[in-house]
ROFIMI-557946 format. One record per atom (N, C-alpha, C): residue in three letters; x, y, z. Coordinates in steps of 0.02 Angstrom, whole numbers, plus 50000, padded with zeros to 5 digits. Layout:
<pts>
['ALA',[X,Y,Z]];
...
</pts>
This chain:
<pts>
['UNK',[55739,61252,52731]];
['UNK',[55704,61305,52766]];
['UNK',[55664,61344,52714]];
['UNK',[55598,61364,52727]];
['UNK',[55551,61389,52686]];
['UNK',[55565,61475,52690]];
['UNK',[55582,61502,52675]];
['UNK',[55582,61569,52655]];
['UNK',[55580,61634,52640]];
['UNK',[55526,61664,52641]];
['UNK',[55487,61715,52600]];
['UNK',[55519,61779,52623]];
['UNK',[55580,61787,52553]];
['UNK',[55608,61864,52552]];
['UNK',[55550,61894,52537]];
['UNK',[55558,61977,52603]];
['UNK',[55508,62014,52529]];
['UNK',[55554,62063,52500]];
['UNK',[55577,62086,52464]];
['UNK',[55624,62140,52432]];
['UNK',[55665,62120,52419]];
['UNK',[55692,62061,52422]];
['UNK',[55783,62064,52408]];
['UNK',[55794,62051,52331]];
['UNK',[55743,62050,52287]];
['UNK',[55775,62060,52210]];
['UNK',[55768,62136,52200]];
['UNK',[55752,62180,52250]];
['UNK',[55744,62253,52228]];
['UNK',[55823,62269,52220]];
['UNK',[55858,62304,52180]];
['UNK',[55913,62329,52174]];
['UNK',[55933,62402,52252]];
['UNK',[55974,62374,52286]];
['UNK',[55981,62412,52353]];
['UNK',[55998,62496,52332]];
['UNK',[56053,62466,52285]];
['UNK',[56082,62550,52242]];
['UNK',[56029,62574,52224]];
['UNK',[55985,62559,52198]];
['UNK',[55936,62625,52182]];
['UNK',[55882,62643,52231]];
['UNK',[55869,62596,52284]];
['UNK',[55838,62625,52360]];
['UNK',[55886,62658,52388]];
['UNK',[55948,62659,52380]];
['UNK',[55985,62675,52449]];
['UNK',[55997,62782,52404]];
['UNK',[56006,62752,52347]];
['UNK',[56005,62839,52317]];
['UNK',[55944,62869,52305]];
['UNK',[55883,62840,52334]];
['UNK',[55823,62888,52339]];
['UNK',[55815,62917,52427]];
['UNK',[55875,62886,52443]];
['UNK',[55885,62958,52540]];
['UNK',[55906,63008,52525]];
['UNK',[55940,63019,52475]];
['UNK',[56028,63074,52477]];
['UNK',[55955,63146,52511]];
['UNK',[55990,63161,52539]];
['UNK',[55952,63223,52585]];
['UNK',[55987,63284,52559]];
['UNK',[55951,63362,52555]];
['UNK',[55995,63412,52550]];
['UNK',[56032,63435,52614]];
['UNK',[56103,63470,52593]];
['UNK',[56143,63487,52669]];
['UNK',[56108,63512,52715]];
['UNK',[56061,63552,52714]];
['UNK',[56017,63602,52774]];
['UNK',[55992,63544,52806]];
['UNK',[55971,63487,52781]];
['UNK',[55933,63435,52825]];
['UNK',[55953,63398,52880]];
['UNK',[55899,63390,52929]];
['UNK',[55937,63356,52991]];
['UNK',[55932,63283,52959]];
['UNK',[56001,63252,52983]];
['UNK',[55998,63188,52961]];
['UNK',[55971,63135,53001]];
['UNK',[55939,63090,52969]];
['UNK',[55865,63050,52966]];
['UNK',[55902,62978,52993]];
['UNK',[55850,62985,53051]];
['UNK',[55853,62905,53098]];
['UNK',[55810,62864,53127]];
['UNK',[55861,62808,53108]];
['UNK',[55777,62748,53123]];
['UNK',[55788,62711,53203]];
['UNK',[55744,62697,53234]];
['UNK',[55780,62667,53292]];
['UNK',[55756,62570,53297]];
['UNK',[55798,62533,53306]];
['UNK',[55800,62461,53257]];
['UNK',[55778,62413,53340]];
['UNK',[55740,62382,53344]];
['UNK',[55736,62327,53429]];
['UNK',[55757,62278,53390]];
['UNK',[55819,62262,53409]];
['UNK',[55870,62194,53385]];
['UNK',[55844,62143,53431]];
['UNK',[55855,62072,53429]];
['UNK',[55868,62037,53461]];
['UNK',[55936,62032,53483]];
['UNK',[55971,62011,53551]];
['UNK',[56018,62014,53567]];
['UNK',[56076,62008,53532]];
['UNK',[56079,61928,53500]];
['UNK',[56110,61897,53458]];
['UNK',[56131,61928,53400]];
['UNK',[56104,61978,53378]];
['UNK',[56115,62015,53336]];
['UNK',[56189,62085,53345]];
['UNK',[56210,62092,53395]];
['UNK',[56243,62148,53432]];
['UNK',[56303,62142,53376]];
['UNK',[56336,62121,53367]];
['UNK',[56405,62139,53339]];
['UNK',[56374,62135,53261]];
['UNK',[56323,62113,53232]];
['UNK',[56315,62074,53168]];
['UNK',[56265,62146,53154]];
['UNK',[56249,62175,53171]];
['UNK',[56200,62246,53151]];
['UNK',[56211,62314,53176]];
['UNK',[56281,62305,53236]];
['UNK',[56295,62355,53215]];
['UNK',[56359,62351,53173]];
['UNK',[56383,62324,53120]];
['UNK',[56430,62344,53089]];
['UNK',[56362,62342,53007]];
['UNK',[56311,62317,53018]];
['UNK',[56269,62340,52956]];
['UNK',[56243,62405,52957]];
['UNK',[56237,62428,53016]];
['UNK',[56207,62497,53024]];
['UNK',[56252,62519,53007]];
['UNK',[56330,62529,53036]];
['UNK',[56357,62580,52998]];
['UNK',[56392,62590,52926]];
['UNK',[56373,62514,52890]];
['UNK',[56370,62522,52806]];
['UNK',[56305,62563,52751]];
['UNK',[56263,62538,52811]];
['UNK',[56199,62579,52768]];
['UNK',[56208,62638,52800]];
['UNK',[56204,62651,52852]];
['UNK',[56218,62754,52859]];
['UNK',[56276,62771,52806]];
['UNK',[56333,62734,52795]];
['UNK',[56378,62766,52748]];
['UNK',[56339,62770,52688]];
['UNK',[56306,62705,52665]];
['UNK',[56272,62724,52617]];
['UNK',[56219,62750,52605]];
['UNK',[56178,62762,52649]];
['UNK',[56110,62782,52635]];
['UNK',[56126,62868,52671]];
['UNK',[56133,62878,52709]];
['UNK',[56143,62945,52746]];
['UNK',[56098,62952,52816]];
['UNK',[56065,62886,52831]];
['UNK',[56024,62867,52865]];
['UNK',[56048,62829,52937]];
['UNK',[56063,62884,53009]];
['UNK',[56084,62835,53058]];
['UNK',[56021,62784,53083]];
['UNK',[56071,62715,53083]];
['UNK',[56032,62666,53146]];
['UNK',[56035,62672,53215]];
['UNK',[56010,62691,53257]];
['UNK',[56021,62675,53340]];
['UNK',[55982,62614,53338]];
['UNK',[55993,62573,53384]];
['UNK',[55996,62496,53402]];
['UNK',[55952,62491,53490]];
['UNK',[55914,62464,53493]];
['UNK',[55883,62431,53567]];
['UNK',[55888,62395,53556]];
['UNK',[55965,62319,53602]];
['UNK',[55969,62278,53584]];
['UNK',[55934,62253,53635]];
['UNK',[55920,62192,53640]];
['UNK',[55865,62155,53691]];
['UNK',[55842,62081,53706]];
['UNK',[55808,62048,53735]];
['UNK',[55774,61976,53740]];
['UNK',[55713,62011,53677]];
['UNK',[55699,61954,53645]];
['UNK',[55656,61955,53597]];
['UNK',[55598,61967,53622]];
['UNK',[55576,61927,53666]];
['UNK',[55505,61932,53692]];
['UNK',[55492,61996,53730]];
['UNK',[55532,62021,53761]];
['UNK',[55535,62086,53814]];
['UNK',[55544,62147,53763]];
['UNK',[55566,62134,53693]];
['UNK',[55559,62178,53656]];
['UNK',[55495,62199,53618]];
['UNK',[55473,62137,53604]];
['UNK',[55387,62117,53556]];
['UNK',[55354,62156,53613]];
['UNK',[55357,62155,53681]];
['UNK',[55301,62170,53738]];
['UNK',[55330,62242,53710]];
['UNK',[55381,62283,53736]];
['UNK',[55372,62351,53701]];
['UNK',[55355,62362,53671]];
['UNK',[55361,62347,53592]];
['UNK',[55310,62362,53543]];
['UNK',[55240,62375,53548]];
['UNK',[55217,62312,53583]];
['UNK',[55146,62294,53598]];
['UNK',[55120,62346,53625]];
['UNK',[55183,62379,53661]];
['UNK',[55142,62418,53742]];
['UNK',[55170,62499,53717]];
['UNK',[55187,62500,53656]];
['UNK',[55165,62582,53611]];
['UNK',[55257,62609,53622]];
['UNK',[55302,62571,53609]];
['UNK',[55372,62578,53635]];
['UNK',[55385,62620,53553]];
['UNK',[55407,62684,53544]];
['UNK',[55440,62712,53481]];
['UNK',[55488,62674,53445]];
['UNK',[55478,62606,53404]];
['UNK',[55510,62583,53372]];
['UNK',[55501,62588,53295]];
['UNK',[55557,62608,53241]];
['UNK',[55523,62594,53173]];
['UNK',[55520,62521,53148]];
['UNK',[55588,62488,53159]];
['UNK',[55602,62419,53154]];
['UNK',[55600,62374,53201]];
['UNK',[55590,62289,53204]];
['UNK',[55599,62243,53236]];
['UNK',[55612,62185,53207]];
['UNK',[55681,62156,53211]];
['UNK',[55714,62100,53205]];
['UNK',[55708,62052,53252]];
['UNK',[55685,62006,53273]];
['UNK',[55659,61967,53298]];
['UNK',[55717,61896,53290]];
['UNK',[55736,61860,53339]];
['UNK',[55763,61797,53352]];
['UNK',[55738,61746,53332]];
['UNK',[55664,61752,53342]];
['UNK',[55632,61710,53316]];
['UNK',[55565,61733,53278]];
['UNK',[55541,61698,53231]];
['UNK',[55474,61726,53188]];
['UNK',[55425,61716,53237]];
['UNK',[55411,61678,53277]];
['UNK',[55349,61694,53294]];
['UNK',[55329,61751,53338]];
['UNK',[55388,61803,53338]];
['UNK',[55355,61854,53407]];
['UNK',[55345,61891,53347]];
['UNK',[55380,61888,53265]];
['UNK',[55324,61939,53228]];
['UNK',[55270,61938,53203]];
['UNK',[55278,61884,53186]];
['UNK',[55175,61838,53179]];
['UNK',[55148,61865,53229]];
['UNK',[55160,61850,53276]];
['UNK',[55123,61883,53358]];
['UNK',[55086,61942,53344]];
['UNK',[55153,61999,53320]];
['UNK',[55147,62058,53310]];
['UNK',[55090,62065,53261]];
['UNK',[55106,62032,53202]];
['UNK',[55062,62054,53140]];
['UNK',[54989,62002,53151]];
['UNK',[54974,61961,53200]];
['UNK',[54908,61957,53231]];
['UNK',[54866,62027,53247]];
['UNK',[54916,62048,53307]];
['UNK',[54886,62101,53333]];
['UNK',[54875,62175,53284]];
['UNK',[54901,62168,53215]];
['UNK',[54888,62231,53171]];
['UNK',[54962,62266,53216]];
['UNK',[54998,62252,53233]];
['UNK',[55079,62318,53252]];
['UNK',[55118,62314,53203]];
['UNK',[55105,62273,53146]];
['UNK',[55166,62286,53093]];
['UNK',[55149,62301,53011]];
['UNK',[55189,62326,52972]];
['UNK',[55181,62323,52907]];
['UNK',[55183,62244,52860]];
['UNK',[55141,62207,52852]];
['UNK',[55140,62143,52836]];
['UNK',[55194,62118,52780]];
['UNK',[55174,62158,52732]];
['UNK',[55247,62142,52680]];
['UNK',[55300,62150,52666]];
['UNK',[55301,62176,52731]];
['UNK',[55388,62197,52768]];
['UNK',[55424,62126,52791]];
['UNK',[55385,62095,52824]];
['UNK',[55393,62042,52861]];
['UNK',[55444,62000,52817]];
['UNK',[55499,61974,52846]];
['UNK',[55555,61940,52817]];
['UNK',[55575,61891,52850]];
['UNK',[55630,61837,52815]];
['UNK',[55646,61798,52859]];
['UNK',[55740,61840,52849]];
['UNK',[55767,61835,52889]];
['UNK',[55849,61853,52864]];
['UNK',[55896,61835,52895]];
['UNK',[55892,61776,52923]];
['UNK',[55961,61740,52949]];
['UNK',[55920,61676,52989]];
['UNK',[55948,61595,53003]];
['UNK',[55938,61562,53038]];
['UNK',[55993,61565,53110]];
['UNK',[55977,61545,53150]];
['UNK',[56043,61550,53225]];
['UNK',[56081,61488,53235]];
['UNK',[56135,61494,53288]];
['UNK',[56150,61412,53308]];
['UNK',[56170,61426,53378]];
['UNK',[56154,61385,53417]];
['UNK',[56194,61392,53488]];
['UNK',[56258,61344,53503]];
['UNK',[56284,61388,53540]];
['UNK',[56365,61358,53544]];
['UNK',[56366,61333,53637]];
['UNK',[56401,61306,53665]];
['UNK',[56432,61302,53726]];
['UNK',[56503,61318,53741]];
['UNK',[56497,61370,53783]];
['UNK',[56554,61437,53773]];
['UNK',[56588,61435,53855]];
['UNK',[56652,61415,53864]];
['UNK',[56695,61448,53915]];
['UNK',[56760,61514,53911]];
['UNK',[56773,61518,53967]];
['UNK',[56832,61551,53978]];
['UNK',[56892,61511,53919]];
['UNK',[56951,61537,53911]];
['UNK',[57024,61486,53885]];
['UNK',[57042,61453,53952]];
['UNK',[57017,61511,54008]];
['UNK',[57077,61480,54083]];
['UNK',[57032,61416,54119]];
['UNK',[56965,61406,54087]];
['UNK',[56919,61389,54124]];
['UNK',[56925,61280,54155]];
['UNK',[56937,61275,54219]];
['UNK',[56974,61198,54203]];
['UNK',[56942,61132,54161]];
['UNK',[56878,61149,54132]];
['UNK',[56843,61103,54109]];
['UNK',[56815,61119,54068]];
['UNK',[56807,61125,53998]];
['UNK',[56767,61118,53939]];
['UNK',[56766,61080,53894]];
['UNK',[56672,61075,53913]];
['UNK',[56648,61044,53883]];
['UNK',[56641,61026,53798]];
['UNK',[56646,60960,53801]];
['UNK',[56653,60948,53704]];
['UNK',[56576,60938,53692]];
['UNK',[56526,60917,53733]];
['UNK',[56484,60908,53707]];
['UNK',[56428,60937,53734]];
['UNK',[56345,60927,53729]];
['UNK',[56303,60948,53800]];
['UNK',[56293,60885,53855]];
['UNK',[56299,60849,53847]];
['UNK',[56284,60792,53879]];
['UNK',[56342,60818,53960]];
['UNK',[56420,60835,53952]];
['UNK',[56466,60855,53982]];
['UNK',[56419,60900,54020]];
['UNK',[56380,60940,54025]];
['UNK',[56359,60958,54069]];
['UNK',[56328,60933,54133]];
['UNK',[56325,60878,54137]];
['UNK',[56294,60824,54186]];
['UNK',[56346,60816,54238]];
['UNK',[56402,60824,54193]];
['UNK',[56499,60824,54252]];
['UNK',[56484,60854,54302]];
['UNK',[56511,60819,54360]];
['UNK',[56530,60872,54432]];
['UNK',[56579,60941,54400]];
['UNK',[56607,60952,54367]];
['UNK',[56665,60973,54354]];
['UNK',[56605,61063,54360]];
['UNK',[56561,61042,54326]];
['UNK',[56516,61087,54286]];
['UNK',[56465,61123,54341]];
['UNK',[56477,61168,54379]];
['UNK',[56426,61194,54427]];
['UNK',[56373,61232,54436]];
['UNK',[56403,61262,54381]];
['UNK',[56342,61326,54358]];
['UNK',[56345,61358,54268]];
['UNK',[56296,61342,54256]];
['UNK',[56278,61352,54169]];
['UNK',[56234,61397,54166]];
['UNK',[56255,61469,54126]];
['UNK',[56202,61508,54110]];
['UNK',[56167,61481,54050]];
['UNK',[56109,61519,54048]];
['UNK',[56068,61529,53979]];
['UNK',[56009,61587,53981]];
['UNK',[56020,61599,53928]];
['UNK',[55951,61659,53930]];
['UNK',[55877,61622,53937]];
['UNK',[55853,61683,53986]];
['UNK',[55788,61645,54004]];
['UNK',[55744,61622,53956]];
['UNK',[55718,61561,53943]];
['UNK',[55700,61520,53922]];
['UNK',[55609,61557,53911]];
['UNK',[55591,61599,53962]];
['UNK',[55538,61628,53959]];
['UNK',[55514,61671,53920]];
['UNK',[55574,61708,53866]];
['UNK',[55564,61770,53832]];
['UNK',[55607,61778,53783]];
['UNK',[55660,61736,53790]];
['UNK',[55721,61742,53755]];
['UNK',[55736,61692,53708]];
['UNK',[55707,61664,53636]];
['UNK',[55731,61617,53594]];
['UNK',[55780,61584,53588]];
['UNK',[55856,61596,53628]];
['UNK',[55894,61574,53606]];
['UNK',[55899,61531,53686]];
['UNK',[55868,61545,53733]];
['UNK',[55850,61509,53795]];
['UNK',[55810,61470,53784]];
['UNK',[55747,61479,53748]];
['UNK',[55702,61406,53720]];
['UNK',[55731,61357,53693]];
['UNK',[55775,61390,53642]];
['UNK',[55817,61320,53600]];
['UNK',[55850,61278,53643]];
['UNK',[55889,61325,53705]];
['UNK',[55925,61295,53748]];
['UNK',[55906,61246,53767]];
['UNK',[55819,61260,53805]];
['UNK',[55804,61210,53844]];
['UNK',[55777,61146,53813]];
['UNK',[55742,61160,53754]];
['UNK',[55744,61119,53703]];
['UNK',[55783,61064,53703]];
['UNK',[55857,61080,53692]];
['UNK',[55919,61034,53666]];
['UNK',[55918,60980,53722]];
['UNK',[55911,61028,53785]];
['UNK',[55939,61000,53851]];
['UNK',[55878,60938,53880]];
['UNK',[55817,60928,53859]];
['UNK',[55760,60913,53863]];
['UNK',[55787,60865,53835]];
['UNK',[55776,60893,53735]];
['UNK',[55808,60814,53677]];
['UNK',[55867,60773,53702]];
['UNK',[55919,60792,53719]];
['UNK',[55949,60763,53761]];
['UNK',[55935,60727,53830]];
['UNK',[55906,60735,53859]];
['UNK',[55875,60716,53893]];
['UNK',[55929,60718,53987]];
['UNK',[55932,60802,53979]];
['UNK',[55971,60812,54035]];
['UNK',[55958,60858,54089]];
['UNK',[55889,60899,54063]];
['UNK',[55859,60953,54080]];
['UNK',[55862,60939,54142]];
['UNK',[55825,60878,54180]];
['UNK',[55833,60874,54252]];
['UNK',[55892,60872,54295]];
['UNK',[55944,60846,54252]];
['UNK',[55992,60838,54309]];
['UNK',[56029,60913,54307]];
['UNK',[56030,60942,54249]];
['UNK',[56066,61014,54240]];
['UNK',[56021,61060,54270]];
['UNK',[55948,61057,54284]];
['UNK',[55903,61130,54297]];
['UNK',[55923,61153,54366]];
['UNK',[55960,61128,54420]];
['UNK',[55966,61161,54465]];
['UNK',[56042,61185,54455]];
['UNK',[56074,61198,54406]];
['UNK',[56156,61225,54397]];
['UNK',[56127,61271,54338]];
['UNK',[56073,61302,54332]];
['UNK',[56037,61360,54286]];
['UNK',[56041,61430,54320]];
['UNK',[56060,61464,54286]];
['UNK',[56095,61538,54293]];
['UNK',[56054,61598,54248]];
['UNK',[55979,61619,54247]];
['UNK',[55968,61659,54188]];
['UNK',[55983,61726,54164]];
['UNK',[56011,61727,54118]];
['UNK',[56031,61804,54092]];
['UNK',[55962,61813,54053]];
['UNK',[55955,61899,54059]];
['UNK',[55888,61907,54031]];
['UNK',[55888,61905,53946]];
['UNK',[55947,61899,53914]];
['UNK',[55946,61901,53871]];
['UNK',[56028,61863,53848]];
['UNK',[56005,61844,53789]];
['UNK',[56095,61802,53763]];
['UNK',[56154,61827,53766]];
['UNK',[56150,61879,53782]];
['UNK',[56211,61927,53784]];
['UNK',[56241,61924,53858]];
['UNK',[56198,61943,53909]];
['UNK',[56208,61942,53974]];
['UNK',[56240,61851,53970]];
['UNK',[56200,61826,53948]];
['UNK',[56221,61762,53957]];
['UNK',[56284,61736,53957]];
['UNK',[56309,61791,53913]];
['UNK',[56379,61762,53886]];
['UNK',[56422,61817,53933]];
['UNK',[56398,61867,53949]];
['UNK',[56432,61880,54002]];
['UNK',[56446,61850,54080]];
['UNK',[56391,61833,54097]];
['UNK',[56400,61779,54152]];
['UNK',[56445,61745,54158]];
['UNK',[56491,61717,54088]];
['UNK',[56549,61658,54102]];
['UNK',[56586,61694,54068]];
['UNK',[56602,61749,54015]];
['UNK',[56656,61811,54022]];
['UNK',[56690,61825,54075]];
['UNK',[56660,61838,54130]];
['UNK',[56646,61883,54196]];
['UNK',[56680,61823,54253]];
['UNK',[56670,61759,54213]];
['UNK',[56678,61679,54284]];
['UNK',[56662,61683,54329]];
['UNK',[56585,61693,54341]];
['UNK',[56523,61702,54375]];
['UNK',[56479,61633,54353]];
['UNK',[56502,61579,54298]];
['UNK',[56455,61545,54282]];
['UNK',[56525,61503,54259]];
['UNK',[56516,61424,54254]];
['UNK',[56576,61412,54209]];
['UNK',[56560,61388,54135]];
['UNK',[56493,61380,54130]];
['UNK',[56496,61378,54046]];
['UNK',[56427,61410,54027]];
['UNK',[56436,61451,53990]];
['UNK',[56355,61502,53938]];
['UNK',[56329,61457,53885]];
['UNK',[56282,61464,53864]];
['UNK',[56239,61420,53807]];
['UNK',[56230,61484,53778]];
['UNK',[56258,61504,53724]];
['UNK',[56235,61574,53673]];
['UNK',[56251,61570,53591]];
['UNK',[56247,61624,53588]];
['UNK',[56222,61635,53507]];
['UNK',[56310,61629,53470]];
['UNK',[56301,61576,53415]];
['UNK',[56368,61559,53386]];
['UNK',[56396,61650,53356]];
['UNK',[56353,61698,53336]];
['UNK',[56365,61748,53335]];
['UNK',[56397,61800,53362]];
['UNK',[56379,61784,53441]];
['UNK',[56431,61806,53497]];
['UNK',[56491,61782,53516]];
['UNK',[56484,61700,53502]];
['UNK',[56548,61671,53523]];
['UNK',[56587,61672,53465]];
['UNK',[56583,61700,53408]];
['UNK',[56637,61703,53361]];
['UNK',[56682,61791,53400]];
['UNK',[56741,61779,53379]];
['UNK',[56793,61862,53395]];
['UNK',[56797,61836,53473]];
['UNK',[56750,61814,53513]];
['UNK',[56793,61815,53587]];
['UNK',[56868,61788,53617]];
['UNK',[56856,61808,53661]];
['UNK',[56920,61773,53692]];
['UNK',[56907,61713,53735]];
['UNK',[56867,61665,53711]];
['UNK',[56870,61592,53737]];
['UNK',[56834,61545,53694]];
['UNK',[56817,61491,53731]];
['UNK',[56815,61422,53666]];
['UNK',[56748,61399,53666]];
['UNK',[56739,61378,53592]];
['UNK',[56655,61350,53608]];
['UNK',[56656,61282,53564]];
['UNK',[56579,61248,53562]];
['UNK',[56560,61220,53525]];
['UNK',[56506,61221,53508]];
['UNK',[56488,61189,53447]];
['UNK',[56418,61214,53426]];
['UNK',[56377,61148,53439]];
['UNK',[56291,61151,53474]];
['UNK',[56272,61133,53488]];
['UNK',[56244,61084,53429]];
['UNK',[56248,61035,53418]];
['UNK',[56191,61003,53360]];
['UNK',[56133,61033,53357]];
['UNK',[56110,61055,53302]];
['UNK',[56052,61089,53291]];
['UNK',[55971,61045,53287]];
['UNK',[55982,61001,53259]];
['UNK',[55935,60931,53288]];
['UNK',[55896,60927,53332]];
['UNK',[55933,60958,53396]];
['UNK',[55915,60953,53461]];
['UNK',[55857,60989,53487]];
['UNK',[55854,61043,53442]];
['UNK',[55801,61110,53431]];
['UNK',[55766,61122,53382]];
['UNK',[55708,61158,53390]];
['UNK',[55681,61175,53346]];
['UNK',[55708,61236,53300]];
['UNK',[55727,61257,53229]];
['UNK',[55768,61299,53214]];
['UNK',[55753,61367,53251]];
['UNK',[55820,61408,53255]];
['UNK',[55820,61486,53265]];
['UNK',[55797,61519,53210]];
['UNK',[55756,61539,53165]];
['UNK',[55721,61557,53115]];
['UNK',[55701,61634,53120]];
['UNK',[55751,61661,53102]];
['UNK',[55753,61740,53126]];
['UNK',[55721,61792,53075]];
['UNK',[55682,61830,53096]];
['UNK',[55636,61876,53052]];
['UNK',[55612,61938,53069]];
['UNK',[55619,61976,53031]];
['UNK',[55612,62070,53031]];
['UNK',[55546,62071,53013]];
['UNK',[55526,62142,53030]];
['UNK',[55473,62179,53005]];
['UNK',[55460,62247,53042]];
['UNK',[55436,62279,52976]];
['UNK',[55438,62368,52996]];
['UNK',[55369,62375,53040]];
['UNK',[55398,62418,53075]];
['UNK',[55316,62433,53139]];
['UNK',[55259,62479,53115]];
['UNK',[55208,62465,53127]];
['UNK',[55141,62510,53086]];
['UNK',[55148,62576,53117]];
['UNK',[55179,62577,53178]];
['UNK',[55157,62664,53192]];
['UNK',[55232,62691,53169]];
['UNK',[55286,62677,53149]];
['UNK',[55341,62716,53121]];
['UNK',[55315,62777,53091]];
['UNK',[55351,62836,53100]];
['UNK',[55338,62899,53081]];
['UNK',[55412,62889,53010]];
['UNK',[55458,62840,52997]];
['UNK',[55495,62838,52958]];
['UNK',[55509,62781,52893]];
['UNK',[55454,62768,52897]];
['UNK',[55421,62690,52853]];
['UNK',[55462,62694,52802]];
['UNK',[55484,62747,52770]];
['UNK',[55535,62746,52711]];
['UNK',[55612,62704,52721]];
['UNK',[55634,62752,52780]];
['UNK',[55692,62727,52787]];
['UNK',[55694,62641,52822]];
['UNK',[55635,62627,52873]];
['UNK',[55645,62561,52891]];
['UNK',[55664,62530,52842]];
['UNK',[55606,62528,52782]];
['UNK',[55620,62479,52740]];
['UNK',[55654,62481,52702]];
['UNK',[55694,62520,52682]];
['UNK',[55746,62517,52669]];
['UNK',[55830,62489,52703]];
['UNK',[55809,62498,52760]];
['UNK',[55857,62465,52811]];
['UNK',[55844,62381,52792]];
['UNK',[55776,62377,52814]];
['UNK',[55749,62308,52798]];
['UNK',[55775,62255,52740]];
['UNK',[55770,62295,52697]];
['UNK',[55778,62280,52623]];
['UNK',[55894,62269,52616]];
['UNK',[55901,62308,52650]];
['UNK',[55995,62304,52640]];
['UNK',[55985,62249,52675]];
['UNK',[55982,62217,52746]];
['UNK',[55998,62168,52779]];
['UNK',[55991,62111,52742]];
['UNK',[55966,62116,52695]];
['UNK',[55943,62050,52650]];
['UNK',[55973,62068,52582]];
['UNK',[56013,62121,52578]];
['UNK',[56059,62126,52496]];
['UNK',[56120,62113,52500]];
['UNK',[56151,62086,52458]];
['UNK',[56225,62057,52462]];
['UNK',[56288,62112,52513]];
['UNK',[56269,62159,52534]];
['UNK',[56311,62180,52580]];
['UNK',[56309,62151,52648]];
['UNK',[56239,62146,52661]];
['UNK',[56199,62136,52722]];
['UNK',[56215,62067,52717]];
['UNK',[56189,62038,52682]];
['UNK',[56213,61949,52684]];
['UNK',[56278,61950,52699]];
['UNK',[56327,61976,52667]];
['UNK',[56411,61968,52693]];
['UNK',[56420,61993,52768]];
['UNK',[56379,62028,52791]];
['UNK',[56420,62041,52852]];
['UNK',[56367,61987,52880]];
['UNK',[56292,61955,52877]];
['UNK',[56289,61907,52919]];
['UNK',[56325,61842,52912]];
['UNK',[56336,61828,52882]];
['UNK',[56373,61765,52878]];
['UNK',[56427,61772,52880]];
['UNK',[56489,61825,52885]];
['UNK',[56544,61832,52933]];
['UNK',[56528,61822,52986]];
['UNK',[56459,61835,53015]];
['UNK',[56460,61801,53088]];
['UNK',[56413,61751,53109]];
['UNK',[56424,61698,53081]];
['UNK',[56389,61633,53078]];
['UNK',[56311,61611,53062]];
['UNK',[56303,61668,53049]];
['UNK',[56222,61646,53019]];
['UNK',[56209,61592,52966]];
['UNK',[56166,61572,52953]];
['UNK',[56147,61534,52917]];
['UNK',[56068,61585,52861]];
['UNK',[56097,61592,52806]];
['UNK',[56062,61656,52778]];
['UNK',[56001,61614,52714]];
['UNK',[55948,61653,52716]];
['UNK',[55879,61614,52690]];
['UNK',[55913,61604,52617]];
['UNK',[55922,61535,52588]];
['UNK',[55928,61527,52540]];
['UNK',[55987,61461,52555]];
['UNK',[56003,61464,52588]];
['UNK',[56082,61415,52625]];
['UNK',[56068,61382,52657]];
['UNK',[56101,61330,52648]];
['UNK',[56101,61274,52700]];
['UNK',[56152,61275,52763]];
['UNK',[56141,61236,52820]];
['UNK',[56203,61241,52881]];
['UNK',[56257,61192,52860]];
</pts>
């Protein structure tokens, strides 16, 4: 996988001690449009860099594409982490972002995720073709990256037709995985990120099957807080930030799967 950190040989300790604020000051916040997939994996980074920096994150977690359209459409964001790079290319077409902000900072993987109680799970994707199998969520495929990959796999495989009428869309990977949380769906296609800590079973999809999840940040041109984004920016990609993504299955720029 090709690359291009921008900041991560900057030393974080000496960005993160040019916030320290005096006590009278109201303390300074950035507001971050995650991609879904990101939910458990940023907010436990947000609250290492507020410890360290003095700087809260609030989080709009979201479908990628439904997030890029906010941006687009003048939404108060400083940051955007993106599922996939091309909705920030998109962005930095249109002039909405700071260009040398632009990062890559984690690759994805999708898993196939049930209940423990659930009577049939699947070992592979092909198993989805089973009578057993009635209804399969996935995030919509229209807006949501980790729903493209989906349909992708299911295509390379070559099962898309017989599975597209047992399709269930969550607007985003998260919902998705609630759908068969909930046993409203009996198996989710989501982010190996989510299905790590739950309470049921997955497998991971061969990655082959898709084109990679190739996940990438960048700070927004109208931020009124350009300091602190990038600095946020800049931790997610320093050895703290790397440890907590790859506690939850990422695949981090520099690594192989």
């Amino acid at each position: 996988m090709s690359l291009k950190l921008s900041g991560i040989l900057i030393l974080t300790a000496l960005l993160l001690s040019s916030c320290t604020r005096e006590p009278d000051e109201a303390p300074r916040q950035i507001t971050v449009a995650a991609a879904a997939d990101l939910g458990p994996a940023f907010e436990e980074i947000g609250r290492e860099f507020e410890r360290q920096s003095g700087t809260r994150v609030v989080f709009s977690f979201g479908s990628t594409g439904l997030l890029a359209q906010q941006i687009s459409n003048g939404a108060p964001m400083d940051l955007f982490a993106a599922a996939n790079v091309s909705f920030v290319d998109e962005l930095d077409k249109d002039g909405l972002i700071i260009p040398d902000t632009k990062a890559f900072y984690a690759r994805g993987r999708i898993t196939l995720w049930t209940n423990n109680d659930a009577p049939f799970k699947p070992k592979q994707i092909s198993d989805l073709t089973r009578p057993e199998v009635k209804r399969v969520a996935i995030a919509n495929p229209d807006h949501a990256p980790y729903g493209m990959a989906t349909k992708q796999a299911l295509e390379t495989a070559g099962i898309w037709e017989s599975v597209k009428s047992k399709l269930i869309y969550g607007d985003n990977v998260r919902q998705t995985l609630q759908f068969a949380q909930t046993g409203n769906v009996d198996v989710a296609i989501v982010a190996l990120s989510l299905s790590l800590g739950t309470n049921g079973q997955w497998v991971l999809v061969p990655d082959d099957l898709h084109k990679p999840l190739d996940q990438a940040l960048a700070v927004i041109k109208s931020t009124r807080h350009e300091q602190e984004a990038r600095q946020f920016a800049i931790f997610v990609n320093s050895p703290p930030g790397r440890t907590i993504m790859r506690k939850y299955g990422f695949t981090l720029p520099g690594e192989k799967n």
